[in-house]
Backbone of each chain as ProteinMPNN parsed JSONL, in Angstrom:
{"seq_chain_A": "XXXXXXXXXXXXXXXXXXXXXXXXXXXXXXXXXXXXXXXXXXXXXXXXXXXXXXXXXXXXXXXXXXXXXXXXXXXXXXXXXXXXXXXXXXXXXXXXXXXXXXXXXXXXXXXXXXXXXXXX", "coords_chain_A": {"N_chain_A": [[75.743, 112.648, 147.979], [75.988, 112.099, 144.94], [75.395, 115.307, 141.832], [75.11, 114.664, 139.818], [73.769, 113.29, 136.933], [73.593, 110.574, 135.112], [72.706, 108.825, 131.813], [73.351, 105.74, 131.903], [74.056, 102.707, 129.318], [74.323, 99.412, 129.756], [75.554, 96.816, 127.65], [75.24, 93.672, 126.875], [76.971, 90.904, 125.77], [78.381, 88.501, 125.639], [78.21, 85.224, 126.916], [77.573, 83.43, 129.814], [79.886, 82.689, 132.04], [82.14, 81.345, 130.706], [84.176, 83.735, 130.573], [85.372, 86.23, 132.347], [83.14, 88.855, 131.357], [80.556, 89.001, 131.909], [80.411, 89.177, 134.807], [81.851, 90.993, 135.205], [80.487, 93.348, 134.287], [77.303, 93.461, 135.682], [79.053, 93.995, 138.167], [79.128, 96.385, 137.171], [76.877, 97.668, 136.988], [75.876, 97.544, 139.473], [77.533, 99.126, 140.83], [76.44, 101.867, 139.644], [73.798, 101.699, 140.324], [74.417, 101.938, 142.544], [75.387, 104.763, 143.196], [73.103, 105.995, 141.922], [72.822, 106.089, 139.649], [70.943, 106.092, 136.529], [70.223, 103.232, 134.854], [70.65, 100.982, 132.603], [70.186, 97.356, 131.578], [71.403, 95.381, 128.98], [70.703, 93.148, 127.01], [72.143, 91.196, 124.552], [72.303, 88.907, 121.63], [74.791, 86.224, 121.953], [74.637, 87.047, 124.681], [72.049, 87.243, 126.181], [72.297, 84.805, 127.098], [73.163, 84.842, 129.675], [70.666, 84.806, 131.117], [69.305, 83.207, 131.396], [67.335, 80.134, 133.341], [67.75, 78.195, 135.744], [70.971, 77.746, 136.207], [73.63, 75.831, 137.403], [76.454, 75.802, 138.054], [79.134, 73.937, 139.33], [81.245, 74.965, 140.914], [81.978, 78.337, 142.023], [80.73, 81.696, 142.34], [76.727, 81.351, 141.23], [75.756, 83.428, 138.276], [73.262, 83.332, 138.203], [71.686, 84.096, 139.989], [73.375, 85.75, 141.204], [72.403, 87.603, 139.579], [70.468, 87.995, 140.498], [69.545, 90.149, 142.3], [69.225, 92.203, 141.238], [66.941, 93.58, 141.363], [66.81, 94.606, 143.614], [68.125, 96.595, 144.084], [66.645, 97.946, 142.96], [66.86, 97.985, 139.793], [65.436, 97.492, 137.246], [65.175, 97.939, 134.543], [65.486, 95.862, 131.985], [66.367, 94.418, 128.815], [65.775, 92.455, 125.678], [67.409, 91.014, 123.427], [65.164, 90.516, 120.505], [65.616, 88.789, 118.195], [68.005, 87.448, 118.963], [67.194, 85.762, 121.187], [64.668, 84.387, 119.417], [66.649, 82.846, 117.771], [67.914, 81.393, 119.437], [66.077, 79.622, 120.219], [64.987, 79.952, 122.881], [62.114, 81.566, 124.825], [60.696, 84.385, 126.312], [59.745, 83.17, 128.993], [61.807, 81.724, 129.29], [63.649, 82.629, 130.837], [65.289, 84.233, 133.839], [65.181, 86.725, 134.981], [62.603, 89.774, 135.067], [62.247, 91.046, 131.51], [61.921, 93.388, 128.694], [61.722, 92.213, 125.65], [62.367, 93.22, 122.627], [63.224, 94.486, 119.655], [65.325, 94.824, 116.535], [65.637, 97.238, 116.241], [64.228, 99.176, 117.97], [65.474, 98.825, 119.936], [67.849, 99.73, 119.075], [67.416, 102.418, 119.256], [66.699, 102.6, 121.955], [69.35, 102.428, 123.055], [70.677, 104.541, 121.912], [69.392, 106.889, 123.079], [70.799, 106.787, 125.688], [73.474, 108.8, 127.735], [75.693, 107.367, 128.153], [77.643, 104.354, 126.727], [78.174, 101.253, 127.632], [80.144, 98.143, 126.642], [80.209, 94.59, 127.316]], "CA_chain_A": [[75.053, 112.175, 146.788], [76.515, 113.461, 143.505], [74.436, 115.718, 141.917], [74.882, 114.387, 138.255], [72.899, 111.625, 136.731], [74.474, 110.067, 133.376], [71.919, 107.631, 131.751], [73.865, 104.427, 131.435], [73.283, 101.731, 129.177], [75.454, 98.492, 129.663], [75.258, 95.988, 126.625], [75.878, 92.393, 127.463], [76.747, 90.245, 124.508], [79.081, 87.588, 126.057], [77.327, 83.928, 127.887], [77.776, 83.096, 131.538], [80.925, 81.615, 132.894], [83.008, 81.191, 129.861], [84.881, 84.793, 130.67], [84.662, 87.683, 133.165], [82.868, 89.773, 130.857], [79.06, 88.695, 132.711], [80.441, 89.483, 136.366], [81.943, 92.885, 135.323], [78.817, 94.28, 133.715], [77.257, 92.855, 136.753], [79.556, 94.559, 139.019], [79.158, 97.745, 136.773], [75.512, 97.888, 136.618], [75.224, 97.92, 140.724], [77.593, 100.265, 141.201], [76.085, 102.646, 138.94], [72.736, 101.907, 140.562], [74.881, 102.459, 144.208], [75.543, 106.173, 143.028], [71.753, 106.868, 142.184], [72.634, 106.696, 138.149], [69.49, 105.445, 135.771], [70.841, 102.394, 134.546], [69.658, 100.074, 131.666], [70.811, 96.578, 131.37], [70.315, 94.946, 127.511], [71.261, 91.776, 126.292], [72.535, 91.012, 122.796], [73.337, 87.856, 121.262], [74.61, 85.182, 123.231], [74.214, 87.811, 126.264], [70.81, 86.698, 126.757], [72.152, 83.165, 128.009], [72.913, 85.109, 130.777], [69.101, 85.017, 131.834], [68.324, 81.438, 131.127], [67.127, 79.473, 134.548], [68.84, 76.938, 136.242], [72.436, 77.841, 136.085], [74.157, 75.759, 138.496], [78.236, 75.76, 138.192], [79.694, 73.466, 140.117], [82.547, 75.722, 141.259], [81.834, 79.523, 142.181], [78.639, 81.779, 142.314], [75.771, 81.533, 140.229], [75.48, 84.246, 138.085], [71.846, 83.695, 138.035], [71.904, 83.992, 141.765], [73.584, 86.97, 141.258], [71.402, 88.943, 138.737], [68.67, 88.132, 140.95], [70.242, 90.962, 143.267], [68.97, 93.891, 140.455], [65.403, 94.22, 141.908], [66.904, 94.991, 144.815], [68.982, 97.901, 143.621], [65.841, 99.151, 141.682], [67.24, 97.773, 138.266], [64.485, 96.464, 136.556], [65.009, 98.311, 133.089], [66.263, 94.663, 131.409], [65.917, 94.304, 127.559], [66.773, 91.649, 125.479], [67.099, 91.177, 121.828], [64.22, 89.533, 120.313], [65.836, 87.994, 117.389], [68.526, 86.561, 119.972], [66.115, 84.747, 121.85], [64.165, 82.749, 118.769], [67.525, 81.998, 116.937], [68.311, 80.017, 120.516], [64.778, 78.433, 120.538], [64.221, 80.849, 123.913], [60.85, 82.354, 125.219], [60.577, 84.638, 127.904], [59.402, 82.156, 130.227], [63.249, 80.833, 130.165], [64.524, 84.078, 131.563], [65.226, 83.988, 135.489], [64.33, 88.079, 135.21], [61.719, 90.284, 133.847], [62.755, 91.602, 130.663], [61.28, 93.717, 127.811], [61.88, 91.653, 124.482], [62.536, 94.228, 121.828], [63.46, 94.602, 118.222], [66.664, 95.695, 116.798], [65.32, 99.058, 115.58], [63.601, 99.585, 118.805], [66.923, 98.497, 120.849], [69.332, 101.011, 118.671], [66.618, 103.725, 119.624], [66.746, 102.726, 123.122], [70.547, 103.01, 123.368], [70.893, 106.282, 121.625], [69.277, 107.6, 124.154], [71.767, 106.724, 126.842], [74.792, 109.052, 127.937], [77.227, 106.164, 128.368], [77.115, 102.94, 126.738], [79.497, 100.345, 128.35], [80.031, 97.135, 126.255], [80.752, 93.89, 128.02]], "C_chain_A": [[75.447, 113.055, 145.6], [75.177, 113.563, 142.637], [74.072, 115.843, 140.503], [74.75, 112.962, 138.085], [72.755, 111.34, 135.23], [73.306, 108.957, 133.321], [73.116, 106.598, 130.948], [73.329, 103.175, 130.787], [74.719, 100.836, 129.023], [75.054, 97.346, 129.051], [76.157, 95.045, 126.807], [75.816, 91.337, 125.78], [77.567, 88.76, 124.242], [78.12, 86.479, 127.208], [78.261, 83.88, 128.778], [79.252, 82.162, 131.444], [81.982, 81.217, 131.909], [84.401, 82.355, 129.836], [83.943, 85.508, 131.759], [83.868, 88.705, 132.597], [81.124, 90.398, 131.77], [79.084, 89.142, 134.41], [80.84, 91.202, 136.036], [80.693, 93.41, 134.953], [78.058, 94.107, 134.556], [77.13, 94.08, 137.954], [79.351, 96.172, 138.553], [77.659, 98.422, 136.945], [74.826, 97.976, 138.324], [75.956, 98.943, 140.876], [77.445, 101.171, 140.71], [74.589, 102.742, 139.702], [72.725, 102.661, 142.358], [74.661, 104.131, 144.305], [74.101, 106.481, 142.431], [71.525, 107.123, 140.702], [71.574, 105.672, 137.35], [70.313, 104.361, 135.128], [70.269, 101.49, 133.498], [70.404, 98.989, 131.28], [70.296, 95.75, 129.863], [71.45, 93.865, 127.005], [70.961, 91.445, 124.721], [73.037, 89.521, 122.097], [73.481, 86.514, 122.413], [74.748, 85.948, 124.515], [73.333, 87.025, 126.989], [71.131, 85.327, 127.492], [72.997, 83.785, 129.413], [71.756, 84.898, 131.932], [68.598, 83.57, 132.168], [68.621, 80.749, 132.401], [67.831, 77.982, 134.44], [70.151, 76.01, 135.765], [72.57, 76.907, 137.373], [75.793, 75.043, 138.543], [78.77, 75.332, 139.455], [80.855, 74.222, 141.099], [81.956, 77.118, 141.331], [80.58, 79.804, 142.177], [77.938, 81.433, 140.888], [75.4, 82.65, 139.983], [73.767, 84.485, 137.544], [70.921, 84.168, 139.621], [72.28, 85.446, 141.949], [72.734, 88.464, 140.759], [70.124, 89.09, 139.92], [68.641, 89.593, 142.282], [69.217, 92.131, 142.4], [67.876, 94.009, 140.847], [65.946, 94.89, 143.184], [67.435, 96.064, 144.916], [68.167, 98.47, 142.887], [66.28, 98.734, 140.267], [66.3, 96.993, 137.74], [64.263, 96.963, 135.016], [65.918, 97.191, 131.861], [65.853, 95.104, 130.253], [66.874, 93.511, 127.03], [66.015, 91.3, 123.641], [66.091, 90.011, 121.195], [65.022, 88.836, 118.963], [67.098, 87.023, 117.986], [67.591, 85.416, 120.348], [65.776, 83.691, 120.757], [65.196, 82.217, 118.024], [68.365, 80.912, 117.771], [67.287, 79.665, 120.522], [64.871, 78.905, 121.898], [62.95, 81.365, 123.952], [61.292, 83.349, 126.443], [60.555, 84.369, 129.353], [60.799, 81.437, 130.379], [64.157, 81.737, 131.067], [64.462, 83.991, 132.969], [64.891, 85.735, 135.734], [63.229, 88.549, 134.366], [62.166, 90.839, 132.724], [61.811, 92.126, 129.346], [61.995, 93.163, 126.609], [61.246, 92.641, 123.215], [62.912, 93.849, 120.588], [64.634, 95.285, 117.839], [66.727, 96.782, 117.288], [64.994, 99.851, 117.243], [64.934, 99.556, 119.968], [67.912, 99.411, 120.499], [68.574, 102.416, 119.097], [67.268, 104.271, 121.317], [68.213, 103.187, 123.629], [71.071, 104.204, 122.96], [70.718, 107.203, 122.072], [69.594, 108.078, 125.336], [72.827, 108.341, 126.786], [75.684, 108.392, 127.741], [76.536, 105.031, 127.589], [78.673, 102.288, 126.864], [79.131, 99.099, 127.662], [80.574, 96.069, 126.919], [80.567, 92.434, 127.309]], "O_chain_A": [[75.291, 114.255, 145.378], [74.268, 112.741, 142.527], [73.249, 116.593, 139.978], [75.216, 111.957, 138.622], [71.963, 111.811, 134.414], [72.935, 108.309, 134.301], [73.579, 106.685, 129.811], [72.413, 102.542, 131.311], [75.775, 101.183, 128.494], [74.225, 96.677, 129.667], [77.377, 95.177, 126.899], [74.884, 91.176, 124.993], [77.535, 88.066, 123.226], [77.468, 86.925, 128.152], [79.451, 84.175, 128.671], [79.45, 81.126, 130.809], [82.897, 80.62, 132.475], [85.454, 82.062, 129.27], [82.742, 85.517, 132.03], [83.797, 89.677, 133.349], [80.713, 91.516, 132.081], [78.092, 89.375, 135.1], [80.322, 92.235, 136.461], [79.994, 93.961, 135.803], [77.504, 95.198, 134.423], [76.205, 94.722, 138.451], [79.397, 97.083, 139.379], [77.476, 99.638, 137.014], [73.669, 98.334, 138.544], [75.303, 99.963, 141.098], [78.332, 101.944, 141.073], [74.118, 103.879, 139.721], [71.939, 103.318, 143.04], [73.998, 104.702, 145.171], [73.963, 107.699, 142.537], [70.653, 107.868, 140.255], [71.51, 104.488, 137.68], [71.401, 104.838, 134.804], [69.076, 101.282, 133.72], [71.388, 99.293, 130.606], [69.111, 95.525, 129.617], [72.651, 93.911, 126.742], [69.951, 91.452, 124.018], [74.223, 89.196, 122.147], [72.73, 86.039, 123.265], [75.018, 85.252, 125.494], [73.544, 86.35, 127.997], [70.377, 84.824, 128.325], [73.443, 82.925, 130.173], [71.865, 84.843, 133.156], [67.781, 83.077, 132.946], [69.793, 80.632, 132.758], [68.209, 77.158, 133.608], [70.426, 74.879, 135.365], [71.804, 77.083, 138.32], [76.102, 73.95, 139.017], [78.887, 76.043, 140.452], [81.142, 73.642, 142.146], [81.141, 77.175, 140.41], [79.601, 79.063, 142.092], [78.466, 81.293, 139.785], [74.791, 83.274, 140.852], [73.244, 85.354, 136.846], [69.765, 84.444, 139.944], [71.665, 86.225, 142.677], [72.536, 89.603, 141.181], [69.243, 89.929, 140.11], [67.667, 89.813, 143.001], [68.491, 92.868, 143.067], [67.625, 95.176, 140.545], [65.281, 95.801, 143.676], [67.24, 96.655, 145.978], [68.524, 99.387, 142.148], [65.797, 99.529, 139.461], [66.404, 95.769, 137.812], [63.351, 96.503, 134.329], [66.77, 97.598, 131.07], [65.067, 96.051, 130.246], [68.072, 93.457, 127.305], [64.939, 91.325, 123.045], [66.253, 88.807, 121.391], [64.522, 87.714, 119.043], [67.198, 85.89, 117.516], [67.399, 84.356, 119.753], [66.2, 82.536, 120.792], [64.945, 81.131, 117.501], [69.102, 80.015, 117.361], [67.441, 78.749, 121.33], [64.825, 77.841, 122.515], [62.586, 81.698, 122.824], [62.096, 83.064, 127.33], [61.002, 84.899, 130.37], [61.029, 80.695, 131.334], [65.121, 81.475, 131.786], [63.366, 83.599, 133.368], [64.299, 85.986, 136.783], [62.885, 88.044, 133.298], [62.992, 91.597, 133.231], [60.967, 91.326, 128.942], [63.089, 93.711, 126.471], [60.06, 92.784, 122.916], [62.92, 92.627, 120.439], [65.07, 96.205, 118.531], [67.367, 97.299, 118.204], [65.492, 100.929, 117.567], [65.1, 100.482, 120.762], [68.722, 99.875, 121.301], [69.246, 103.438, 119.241], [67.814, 105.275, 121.773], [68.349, 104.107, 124.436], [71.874, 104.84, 123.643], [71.337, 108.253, 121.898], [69.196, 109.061, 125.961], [72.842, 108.941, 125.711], [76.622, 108.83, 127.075], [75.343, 104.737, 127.651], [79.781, 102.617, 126.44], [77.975, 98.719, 127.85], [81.692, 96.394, 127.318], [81.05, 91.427, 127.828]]}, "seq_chain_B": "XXXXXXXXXXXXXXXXXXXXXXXXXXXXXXXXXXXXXXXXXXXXXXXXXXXXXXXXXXXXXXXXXXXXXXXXXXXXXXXXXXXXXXXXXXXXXXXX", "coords_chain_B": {"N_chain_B": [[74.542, 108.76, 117.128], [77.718, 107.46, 117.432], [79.43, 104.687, 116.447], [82.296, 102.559, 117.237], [84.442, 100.132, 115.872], [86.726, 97.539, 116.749], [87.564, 95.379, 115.695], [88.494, 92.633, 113.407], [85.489, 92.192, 110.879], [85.672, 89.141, 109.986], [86.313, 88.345, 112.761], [84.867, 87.861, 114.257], [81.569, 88.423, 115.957], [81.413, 90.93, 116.246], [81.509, 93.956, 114.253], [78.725, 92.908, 112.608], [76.821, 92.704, 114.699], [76.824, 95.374, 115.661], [76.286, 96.401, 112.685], [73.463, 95.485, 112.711], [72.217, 97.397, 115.115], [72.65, 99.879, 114.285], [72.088, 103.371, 113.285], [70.373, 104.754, 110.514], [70.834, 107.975, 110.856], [73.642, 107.069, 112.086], [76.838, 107.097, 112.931], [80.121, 105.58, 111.834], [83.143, 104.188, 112.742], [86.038, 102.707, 112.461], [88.686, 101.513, 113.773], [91.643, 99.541, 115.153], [92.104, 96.218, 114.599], [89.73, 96.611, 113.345], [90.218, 98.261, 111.23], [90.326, 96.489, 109.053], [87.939, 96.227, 107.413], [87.409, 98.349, 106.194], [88.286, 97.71, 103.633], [87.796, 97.548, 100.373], [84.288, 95.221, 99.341], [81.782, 93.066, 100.496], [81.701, 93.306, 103.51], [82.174, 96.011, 103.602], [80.288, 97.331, 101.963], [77.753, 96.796, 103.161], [78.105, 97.936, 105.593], [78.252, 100.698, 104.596], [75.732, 101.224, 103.966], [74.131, 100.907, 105.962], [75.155, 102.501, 107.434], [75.472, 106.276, 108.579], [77.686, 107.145, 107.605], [81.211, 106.034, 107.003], [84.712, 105.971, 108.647], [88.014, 105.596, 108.878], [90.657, 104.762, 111.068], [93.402, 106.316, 110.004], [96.536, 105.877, 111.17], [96.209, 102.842, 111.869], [95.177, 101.761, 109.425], [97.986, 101.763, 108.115], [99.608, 100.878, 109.822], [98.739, 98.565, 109.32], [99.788, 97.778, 106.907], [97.425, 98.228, 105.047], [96.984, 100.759, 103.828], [96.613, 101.888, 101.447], [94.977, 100.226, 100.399], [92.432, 101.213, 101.106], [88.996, 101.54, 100.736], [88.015, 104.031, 98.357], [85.734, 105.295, 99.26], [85.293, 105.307, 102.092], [85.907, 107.387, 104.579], [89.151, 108.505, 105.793], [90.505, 109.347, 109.1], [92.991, 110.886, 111.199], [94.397, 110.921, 114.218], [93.335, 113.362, 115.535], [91.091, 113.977, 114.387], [89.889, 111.224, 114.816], [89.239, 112.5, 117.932], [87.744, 114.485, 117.668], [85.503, 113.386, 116.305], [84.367, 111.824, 118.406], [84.191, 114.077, 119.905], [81.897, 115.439, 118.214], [79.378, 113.618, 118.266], [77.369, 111.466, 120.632], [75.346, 108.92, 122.099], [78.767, 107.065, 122.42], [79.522, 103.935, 121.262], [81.427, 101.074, 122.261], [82.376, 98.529, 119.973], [83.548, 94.938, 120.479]], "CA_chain_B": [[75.27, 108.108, 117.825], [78.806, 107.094, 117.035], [79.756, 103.559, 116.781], [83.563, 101.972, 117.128], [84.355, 98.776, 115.809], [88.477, 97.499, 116.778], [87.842, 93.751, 115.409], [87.944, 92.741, 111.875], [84.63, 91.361, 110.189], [85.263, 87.932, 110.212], [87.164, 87.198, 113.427], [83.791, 87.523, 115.561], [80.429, 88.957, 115.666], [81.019, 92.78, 116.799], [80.611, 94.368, 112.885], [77.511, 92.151, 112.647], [76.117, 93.001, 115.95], [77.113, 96.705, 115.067], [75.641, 96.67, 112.196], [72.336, 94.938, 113.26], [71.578, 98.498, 116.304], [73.111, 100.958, 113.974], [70.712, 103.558, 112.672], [70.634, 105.703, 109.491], [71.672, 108.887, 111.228], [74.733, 106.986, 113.051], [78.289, 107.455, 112.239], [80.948, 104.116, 111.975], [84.284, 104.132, 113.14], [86.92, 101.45, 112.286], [90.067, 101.146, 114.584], [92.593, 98.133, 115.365], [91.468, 95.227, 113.7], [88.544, 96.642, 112.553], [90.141, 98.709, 109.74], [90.058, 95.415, 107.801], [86.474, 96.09, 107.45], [87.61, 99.588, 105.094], [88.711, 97.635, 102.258], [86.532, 96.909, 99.217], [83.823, 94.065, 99.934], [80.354, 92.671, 101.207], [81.187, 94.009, 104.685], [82.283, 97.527, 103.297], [78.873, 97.516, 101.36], [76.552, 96.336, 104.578], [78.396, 99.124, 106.351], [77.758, 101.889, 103.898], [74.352, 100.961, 103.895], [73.724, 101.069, 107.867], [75.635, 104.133, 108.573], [75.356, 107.599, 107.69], [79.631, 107.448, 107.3], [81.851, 104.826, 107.902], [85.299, 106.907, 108.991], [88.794, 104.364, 109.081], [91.3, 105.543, 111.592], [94.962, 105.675, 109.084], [97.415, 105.363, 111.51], [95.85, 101.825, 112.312], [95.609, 101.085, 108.493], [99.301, 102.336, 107.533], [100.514, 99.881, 110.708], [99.187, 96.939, 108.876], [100.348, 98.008, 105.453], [96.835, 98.398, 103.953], [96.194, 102.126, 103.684], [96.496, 101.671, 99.801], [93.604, 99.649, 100.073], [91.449, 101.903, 101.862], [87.902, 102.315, 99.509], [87.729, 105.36, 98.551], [83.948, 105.828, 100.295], [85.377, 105.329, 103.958], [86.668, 108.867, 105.229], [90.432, 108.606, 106.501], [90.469, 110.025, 109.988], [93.68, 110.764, 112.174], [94.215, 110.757, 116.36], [92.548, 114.757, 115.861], [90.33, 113.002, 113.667], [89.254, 110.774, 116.407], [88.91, 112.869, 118.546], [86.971, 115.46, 116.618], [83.92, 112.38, 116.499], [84.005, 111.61, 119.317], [83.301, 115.49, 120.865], [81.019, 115.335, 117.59], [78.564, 112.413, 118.636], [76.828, 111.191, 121.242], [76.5, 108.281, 122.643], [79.687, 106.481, 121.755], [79.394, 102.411, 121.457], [82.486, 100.44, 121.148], [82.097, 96.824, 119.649], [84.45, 94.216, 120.023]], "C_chain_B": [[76.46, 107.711, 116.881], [79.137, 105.772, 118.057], [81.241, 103.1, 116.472], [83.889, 100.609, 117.526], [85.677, 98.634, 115.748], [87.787, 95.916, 116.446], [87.607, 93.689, 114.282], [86.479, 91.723, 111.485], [84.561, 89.845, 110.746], [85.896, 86.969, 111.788], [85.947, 86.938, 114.546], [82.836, 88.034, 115.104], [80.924, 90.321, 115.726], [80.725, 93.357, 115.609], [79.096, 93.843, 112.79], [77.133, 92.622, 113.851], [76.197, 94.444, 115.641], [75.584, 97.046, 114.301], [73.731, 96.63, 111.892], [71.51, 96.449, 113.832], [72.318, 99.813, 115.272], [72.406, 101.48, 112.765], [71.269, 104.627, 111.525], [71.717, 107.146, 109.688], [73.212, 108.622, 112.113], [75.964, 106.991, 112.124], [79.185, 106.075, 112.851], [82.454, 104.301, 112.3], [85.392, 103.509, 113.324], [88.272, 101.819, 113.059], [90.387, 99.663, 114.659], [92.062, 97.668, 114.589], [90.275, 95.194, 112.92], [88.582, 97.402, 111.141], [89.928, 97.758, 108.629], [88.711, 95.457, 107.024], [86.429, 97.368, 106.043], [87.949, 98.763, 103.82], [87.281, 97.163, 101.18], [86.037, 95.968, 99.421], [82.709, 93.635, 100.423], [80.115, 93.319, 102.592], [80.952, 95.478, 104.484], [81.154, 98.154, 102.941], [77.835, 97.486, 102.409], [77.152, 97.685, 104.981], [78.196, 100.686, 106.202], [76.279, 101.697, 103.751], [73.833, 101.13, 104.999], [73.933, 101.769, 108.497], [75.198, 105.262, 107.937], [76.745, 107.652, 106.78], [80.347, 106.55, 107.908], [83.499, 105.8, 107.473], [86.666, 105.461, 109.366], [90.037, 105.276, 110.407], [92.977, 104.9, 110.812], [95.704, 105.131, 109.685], [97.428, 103.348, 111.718], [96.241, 100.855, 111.013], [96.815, 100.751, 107.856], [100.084, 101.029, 108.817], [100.121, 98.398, 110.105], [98.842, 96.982, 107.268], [98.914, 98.032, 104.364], [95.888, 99.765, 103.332], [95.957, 102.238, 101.919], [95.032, 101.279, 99.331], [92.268, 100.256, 100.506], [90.245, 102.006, 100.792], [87.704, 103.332, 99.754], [86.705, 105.982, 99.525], [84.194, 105.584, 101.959], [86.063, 106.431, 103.835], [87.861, 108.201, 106.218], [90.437, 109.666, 107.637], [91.742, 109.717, 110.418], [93.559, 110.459, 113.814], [93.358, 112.094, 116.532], [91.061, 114.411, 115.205], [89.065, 112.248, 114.487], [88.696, 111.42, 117.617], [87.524, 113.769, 118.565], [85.449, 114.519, 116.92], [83.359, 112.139, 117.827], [83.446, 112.675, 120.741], [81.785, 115.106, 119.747], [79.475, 114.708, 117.998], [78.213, 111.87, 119.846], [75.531, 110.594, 121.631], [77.804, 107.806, 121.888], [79.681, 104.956, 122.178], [80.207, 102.166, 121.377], [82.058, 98.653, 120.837], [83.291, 96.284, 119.49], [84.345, 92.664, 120.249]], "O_chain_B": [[76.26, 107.63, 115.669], [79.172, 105.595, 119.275], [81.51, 103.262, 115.282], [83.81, 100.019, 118.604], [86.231, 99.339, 114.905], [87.526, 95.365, 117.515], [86.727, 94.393, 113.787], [86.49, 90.544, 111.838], [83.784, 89.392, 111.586], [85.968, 85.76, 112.004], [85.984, 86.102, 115.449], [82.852, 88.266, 113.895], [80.542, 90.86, 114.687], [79.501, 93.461, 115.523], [78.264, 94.732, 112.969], [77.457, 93.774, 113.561], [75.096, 94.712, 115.16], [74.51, 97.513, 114.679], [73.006, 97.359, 111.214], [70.452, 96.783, 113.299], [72.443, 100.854, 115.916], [72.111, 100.88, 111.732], [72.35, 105.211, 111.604], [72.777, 107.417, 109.123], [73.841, 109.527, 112.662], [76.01, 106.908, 110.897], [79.031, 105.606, 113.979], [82.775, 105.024, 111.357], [85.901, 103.683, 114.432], [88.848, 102.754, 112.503], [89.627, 98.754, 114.324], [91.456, 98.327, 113.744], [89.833, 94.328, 112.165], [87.734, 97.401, 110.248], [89.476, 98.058, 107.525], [88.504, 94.713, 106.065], [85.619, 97.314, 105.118], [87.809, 99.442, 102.803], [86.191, 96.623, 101.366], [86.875, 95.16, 99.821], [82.739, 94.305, 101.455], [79.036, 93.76, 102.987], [79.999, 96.123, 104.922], [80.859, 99.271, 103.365], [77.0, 98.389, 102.352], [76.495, 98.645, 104.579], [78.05, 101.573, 107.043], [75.846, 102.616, 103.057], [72.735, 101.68, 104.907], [73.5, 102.037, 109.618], [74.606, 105.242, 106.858], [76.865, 108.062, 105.625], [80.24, 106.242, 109.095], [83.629, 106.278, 106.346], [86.319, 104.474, 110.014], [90.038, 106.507, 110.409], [93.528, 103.802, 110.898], [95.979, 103.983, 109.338], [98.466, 102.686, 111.703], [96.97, 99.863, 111.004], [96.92, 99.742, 107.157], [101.088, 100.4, 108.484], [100.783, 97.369, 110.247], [97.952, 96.42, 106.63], [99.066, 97.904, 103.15], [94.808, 99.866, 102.75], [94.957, 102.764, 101.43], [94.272, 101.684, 98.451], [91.175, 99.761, 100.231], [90.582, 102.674, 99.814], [87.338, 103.811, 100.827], [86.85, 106.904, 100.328], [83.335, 105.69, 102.834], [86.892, 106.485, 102.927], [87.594, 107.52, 107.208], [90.38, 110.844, 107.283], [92.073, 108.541, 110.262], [92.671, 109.828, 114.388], [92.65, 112.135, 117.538], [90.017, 114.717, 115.78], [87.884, 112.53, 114.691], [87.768, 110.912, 118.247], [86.552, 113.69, 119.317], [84.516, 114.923, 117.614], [82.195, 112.236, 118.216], [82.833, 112.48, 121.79], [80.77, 114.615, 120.24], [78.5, 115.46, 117.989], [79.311, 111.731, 120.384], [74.548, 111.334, 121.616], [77.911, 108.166, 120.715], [79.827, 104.698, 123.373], [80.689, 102.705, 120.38], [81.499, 97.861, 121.595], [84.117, 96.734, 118.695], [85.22, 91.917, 119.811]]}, "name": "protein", "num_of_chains": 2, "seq": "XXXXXXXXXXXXXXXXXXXXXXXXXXXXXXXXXXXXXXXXXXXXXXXXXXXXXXXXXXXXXXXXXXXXXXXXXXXXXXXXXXXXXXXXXXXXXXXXXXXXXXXXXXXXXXXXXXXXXXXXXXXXXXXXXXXXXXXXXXXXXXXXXXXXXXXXXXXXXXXXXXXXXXXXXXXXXXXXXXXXXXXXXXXXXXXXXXXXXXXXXXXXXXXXXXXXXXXX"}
């Protein structure tokens, strides 16, 4: 078990299935949680249509299928930009995870606080 | 925190998204396509307004012939330059 613990924050700002950008961040955000590092996942923009329920892509996984994996790895530090959300006509209640719905100001705080920030 | 933006202004969101999470005390950082963002202009203005310092990297501007145009109020940084911020600051964002 390594015996250094980087706070990661990985900022999602790209929608589902149009590019790899949603599976790497994904893939980055477990194995960061594999190695034991604090992890914070935050959606920006069209990120957030990452979250939105009942994905179902004819062809390959569902990356709503997939997120649903981060409770299980302990990742439950979601956040997602509140002025995202109402400029798609989103609520909370469309989100397939839990997520804290934040404010810019309160969102540039939160990432400043990181070690790492990984954009995807 | 130190933020680095490689896309210009209008070819996508990342400036705009940038500038949106980027706080008084943060420092701006224009590379690749994002030096376009150094010249005189509405973005140049939003950007001086949202950062503490918005910082162009030359070699980037001088490869697409508009170091001339640089506004004065962005700080010309080199590759030591670069580097220099980036021990400086912490975290480091990039937007693209």
């Amino acid at each position: 078990m390594s015996p250094v613990r980087k706070k990661i924050a990985v900022v999602c700002r790209c929608p589902p299935y149009g590019s790899s950008y949603p599976r790497e961040a994904l893939d980055t955000v477990l194995a960061a949680a594999a190695f034991d590092q604090p992890v914070s996942l935050i959606f920006l923009g069209d990120g957030i249509w990452q979250l939105v329920k009942g994905q179902q892509p004819a062809q390959g996984k569902s990356l709503e299928k997939l997120l649903s994996a981060l409770p299980l790895y302990d990742v439950d530090a979601l956040y997602v930009d509140a002025d995202a959300l109402a400029q798609r006509g989103l609520t909370a209640a469309d989100l397939s995870l839990p997520a804290q719905v934040s404010d810019s100001s309160a969102l540039a705080d939160l990432i400043a606080g990181h070690d790492v920030v990984l954009g995807f | 925190m130190l933020h680095i933006v490689n896309k210009s202004p209008e070819s996508g969101s990342a400036l705009h998204d940038c500038l949106r999470l980027c706080r008084s005390s943060d420092v701006l950082l224009l590379i690749g396509d994002g030096v376009y963002a150094a010249l005189s202009g509405a973005w140049l203005q939003r950007s001086l307004g949202a950062a503490k310092a918005v910082y162009v990297l030359t070699p980037d501007l001088d490869a697409r012939g508009v170091g001339a145009r640089r506004d004065p109020r962005v700080v010309p940084v080199d590759y030591a330059g670069f580097v220099q911020l980036c021990c400086d600051h912490t975290p480091i964002q990039s937007w693209f």
